[in-house]
N, C-alpha and C positions, 0 to 999 in steps of 0.2 A: 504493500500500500504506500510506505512512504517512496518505494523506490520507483512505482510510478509518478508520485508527485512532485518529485525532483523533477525528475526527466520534465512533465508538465512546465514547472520552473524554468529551467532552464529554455525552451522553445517558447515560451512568454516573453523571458526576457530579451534571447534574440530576436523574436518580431518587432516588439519594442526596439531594439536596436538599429533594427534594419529602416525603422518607417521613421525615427531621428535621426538617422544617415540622408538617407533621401530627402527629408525635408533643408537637412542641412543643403544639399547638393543644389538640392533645387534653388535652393535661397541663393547660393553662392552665385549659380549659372545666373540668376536673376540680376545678382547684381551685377555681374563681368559684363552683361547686353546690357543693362540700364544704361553704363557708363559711357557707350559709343556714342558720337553724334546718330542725333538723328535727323542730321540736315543742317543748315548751315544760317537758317533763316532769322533766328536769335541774334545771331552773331552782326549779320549782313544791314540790318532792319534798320539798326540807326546808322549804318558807315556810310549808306547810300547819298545821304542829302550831304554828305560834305564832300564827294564825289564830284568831279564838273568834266563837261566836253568844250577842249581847247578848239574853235577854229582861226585860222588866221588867213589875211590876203596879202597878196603881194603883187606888185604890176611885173607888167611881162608887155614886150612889142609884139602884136598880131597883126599879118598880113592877111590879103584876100584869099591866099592860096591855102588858109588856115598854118602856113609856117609860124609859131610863138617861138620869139627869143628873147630870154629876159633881158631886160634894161641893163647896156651897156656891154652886151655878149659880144665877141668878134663876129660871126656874122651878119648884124644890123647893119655896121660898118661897109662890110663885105657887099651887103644887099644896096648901099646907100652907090656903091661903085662902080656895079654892073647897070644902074641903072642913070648913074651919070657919064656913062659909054655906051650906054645905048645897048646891050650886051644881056638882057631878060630875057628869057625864051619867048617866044610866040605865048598871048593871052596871062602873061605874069605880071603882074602888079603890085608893085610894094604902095600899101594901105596903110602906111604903121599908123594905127590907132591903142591906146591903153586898154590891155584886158588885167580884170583880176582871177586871179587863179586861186581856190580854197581852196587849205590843207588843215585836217583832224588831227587830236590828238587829244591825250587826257592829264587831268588835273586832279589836286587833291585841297583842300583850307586845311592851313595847319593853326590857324589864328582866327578867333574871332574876329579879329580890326579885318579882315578881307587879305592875307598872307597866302597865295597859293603858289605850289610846287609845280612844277612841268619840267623836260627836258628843254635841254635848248637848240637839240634840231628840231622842235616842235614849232617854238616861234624863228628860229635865225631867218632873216632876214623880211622877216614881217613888219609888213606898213601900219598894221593894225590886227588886234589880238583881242577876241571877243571870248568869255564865258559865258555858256549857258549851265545853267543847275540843276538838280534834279525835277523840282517844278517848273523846268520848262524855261522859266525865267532868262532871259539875256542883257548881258552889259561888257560896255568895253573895259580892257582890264591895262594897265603901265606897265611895263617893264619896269621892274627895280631893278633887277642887276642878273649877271649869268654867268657860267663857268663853263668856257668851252673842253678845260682836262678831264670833268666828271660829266659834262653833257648834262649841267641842270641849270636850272632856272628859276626864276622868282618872280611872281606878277602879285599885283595889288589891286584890289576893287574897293571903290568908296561908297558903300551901301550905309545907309543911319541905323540898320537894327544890326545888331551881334551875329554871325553866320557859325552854325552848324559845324563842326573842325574836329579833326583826329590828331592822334598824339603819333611822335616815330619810336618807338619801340624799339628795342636792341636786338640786332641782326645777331652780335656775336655770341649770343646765346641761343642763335637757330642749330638744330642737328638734323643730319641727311633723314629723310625719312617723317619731318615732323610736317604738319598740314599748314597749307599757307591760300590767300582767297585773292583773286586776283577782278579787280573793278573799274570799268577801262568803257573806252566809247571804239570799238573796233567796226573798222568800215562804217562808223556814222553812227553806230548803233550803242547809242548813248545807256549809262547802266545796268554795260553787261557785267554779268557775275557768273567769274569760274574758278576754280578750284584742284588743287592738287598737291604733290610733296615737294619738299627740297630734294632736289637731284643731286646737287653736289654744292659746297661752298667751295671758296675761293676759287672760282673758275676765271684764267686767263684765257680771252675772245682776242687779245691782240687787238684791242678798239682803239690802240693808239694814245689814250691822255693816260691819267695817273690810273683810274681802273682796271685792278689786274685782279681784282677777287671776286667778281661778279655772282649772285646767287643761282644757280641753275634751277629749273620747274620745268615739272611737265606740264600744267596748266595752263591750258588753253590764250597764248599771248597772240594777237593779230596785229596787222598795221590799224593803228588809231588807238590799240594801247600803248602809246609810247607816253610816258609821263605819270600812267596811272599808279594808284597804290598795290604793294603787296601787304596782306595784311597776315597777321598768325592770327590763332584763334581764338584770342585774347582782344582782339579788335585793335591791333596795335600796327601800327606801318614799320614793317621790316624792310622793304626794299622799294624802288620806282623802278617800275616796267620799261626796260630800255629797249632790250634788239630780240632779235630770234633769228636761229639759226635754220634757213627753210632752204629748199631749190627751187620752190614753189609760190614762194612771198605768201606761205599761207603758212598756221600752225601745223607743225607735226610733232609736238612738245617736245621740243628746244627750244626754253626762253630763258631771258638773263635779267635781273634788277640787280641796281646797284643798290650796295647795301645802308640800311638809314645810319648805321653807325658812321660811316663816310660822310654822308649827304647832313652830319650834325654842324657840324665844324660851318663848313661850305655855306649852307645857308645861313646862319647865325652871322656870319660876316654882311650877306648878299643884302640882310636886310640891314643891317647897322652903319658899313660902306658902300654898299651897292656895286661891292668889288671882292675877289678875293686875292690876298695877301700873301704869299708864300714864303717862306727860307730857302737860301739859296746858300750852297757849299760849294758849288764850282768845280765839280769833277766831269771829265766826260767819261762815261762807262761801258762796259761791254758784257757781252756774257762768257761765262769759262764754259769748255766747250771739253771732251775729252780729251783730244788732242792737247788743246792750253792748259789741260791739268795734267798731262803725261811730261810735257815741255818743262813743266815749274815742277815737276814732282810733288801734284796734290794729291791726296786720298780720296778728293770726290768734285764736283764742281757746284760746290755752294760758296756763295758771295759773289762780289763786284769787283769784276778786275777794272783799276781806275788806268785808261789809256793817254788822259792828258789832263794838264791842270791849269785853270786859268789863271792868269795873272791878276792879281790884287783879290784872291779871293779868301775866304776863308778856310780854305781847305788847303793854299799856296801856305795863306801865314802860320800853318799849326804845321805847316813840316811834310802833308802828304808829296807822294809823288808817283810817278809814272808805273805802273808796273806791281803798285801796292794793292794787297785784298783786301777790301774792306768787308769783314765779316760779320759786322754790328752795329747799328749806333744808336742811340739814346735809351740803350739798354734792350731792345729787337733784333730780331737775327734777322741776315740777311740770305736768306735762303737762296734766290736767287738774283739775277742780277732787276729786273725790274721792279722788285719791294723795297731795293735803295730810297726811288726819286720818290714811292708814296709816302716813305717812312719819314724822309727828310719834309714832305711841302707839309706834314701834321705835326712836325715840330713846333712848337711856340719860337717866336722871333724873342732876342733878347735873352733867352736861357743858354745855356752851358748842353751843352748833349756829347758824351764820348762817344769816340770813333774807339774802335776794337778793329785792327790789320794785320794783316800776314806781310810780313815784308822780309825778302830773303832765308822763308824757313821760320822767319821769327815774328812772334805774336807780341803786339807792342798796341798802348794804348797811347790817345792824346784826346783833349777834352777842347771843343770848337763852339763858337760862337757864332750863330746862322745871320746871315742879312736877307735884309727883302730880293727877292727870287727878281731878273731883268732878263728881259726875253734878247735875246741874241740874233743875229743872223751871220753866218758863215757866207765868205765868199766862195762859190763854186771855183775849183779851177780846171782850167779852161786848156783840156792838151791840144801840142796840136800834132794833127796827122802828118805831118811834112817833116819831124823829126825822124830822123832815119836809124836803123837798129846798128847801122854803120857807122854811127857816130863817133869821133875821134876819142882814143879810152877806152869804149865801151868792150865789155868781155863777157864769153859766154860762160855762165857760173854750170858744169857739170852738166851741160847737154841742154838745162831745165830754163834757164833765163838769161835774156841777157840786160847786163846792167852797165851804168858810165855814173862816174862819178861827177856829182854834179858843179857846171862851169854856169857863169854868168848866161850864156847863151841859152841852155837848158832852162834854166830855171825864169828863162822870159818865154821863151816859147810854151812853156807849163805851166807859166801864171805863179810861181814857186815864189815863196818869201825870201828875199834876199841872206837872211838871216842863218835858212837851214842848210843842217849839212850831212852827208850822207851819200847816197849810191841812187840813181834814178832807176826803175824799169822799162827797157824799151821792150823789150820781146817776150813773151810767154809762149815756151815749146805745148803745143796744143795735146802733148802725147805724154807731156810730165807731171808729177805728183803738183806740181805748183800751180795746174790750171786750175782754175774757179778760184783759187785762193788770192794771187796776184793778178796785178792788173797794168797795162801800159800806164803812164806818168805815177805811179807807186813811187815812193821816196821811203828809200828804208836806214833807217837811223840808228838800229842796232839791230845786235842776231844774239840771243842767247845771255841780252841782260851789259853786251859789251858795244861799246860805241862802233860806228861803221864809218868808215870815211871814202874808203877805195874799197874795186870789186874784189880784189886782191883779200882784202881784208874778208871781208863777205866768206868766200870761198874755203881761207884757213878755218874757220869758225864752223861752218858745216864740213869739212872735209873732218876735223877732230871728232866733232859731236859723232858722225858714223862712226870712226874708231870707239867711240865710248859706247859704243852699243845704244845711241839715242835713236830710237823712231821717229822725234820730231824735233824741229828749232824755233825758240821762239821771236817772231819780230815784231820791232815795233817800226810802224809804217805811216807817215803821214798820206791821208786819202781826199781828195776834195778838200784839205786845208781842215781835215779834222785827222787826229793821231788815233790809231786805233792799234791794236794787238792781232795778231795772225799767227798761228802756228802750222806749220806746215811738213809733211810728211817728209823725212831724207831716207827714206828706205828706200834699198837700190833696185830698180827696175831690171 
């Protein structure tokens, strides 16, 4: 008797146990689906009205023939010539009358007083810059100021009530994988809303200005979302919608924003000066490349190898020089050579920031004082084809090139600074390790860290380095009247 009523017991308590598992289970499943979105429309409801659709106009010359060239193109000109010689084809007419031509794009209010964000190929070159809002509503909006290195911009509307605005939110706190909304007027079509992940951070597009860490998504970016918000799901603006990567000028999700942590700095200036202000250290730089790190004897190709340095600058007076790596400064590593120039233009002007360099093997620090950044222009120079590889001197260095040491003559027919000195390139053998690398009027200044003056000289220097078992040598070369670094293979064919 009792030892059936054990047994009883026992299959009691297991049911019991089994039907508080499952309740638990259930519960648990309940909560793990509770916690998914269930849409995005919470989120979206209020971001919408601080949302705008940028359009802008700009004149353009329109002939009969429906030919448009914008105002001050070389063919209006051209068009102005043929028809002051009489020289039009049968039935052609230049009619230049003024058309305007509308271009979209999107916007974001980061401010009540009317502060909104856009890129700046969205207005560049606009006569006039209108937002409309989510209500439909339209008014023209000023340029405050723009940044062509980050492709943003800043426009200002003067409306009397408080407008609707979102906050930027910190990019560098995004990870691959997290959800982000994207709010944009693509092909005209004014708040659209789409949705997807981070692809990848720090993505370099090669766009050319300081942005080399662009956020990657797969969410749906068209033309006319250029300027628009990224948001997370926090309602926060993480990125502005810049480019995409199509064959097709259409989404095939590959899109890039720049990130709001960038875009903090930048506009914070765009509205206070209506400019932005940068540090300048005065290096020209290059990337290390395997080659240039076999040459130097590096273990990998991180940092900025500095090819020249300008004169009165702040990177002249702390001692840098030609041929040094800079592997850090203001406390960031420089991973590669294009997160130098962002590291340095988000320096504060006026501070102290140390340079950390490799120079000869040796890891040496010095501590630099930035100035305001001055845009420069390089004189091209100008070879000329009429210099002969025959030229008096010149000598062929090992089959691979031929060089002459440079004479007054050369260096006028090359456009060449009186000043420099070194070995010209006349000839590159099309069949030697040294094509693609050298080039005709090349002026090479050293080989391996040692000054060059004669081909002679040249030739000792790589003829040793193959003795020493080197694969490559390194030169340094003025190109276009800018110095750069080349290393180039001596392995013998």
């Amino acid at each position: 008797m009792m030892k059936n009523y054990a047994i009883k017991l026992h299959i009691g308590l297991f049911v019991i146990f089994i039907i508080i598992l499952s309740a638990l289970t259930a519960n648990a499943l309940t909560s793990s689906v509770s916690i998914q979105p269930q849409g995005f429309a919470e989120i979206v409801e209020p971001l919408l009205p601080a949302v705008v659709n940028i359009s802008t106009t700009q004149k353009i010359i329109n002939n009969k023939n429906n030919l448009a060239y914008k105002e001050g193109y070389p063919l209006e000109e051209f068009g102005d010539l043929l028809e002051k010689f009489g020289l039009l084809p049968p039935g052609f007419e230049l009619d230049q009358k003024e058309r305007r031509v509308v271009s979209l794009g999107s916007g974001f209010i980061i401010d009540p007083e009317g502060y909104i964000v856009t890129n700046h190929h969205v207005i560049s070159e606009a006569e006039e810059v209108t937002v409309k809002f989510n209500d439909e509503k339209e008014i023209k909006a000023k340029v405050i100021g723009y940044d062509t290195k980050t492709d943003l911009a800043l426009l200002k509307v003067d409306l009397p009530e408080p407008l609707p605005y979102v906050k930027l939110g910190d990019s560098d706190s995004l990870r691959v994988g997290d959800l982000v909304i994207a709010i944009g007027n693509p092909f005209g079509l004014g708040g659209t809303v789409t949705s997807g992940i981070v692809s990848s951070r720090s993505r370099d597009i090669n766009a050319g200005g300081l942005v080399d860490n662009f956020i990657q998504t797969d969410a749906a970016i068209n033309r006319g979302n250029s300027g628009g918000p990224m948001f997370n799901i926090k309602g926060e603006v993480v990125g502005i919608n810049t480019a995409i990567l199509t064959p097709s000028m259409g989404n095939v999700g590959i899109g890039f924003a720049t990130p709001s942590s960038l875009a903090k700095s930048v506009l914070e200036q765009l509205k206070n000066n209506g400019k932005v202000t940068r540090g300048w250290l005065g290096v020209y730089i290059q990337p290390i490349d395997d080659e240039v790190a076999e040459s130097l004897s590096l273990h990998d190709t991180k940092g900025a190898l500095v090819a020249e340095v300008a004169v009165g600058s702040p990177a002249e007076k702390v001692g840098i020089l030609p041929g040094d790596i800079i592997l850090s400064f203001a406390g960031k590593e420089v991973s590669s050579m294009r997160k130098l120039p962002r590291i340095v233009a988000e320096t504060p002007l006026g501070q102290k920031a140390e340079i950390v360099y490799l120079r000869n093997g040796v890891k040496k620090t010095v501590d630099v004082m930035l100035v305001a950044f001055k845009e420069e222009t390089n004189k091209a120079m100008d070879g000329n084809d009429s210099t002969l590889s025959e030229s008096p001197g010149s000598q062929n260095i090992l089959g691979a090139i031929v060089v002459a040491k440079l004479t007054p003559d050369l260096k006028s027919n090359f456009g060449i600074d009186s000043k420099i000195k070194g070995v010209i390139v006349l000839k590159v053998n099309r069949h030697s390790n040294f094509v693609g690398k050298l080039r005709k009027g090349d002026v090479i200044l050293s080989a391996g860290g040692n000054q060059i003056n004669t081909p002679e000289e040249l030739e000792k220097i790589i003829i040793k380095a193959q003795k020493d078992n080197k694969k490559s040598v390194l030169l340094h070369v003025i190109r276009e009247n800018k110095a750069i670094f080349i290393a180039v293979s001596i392995v013998k064919q």
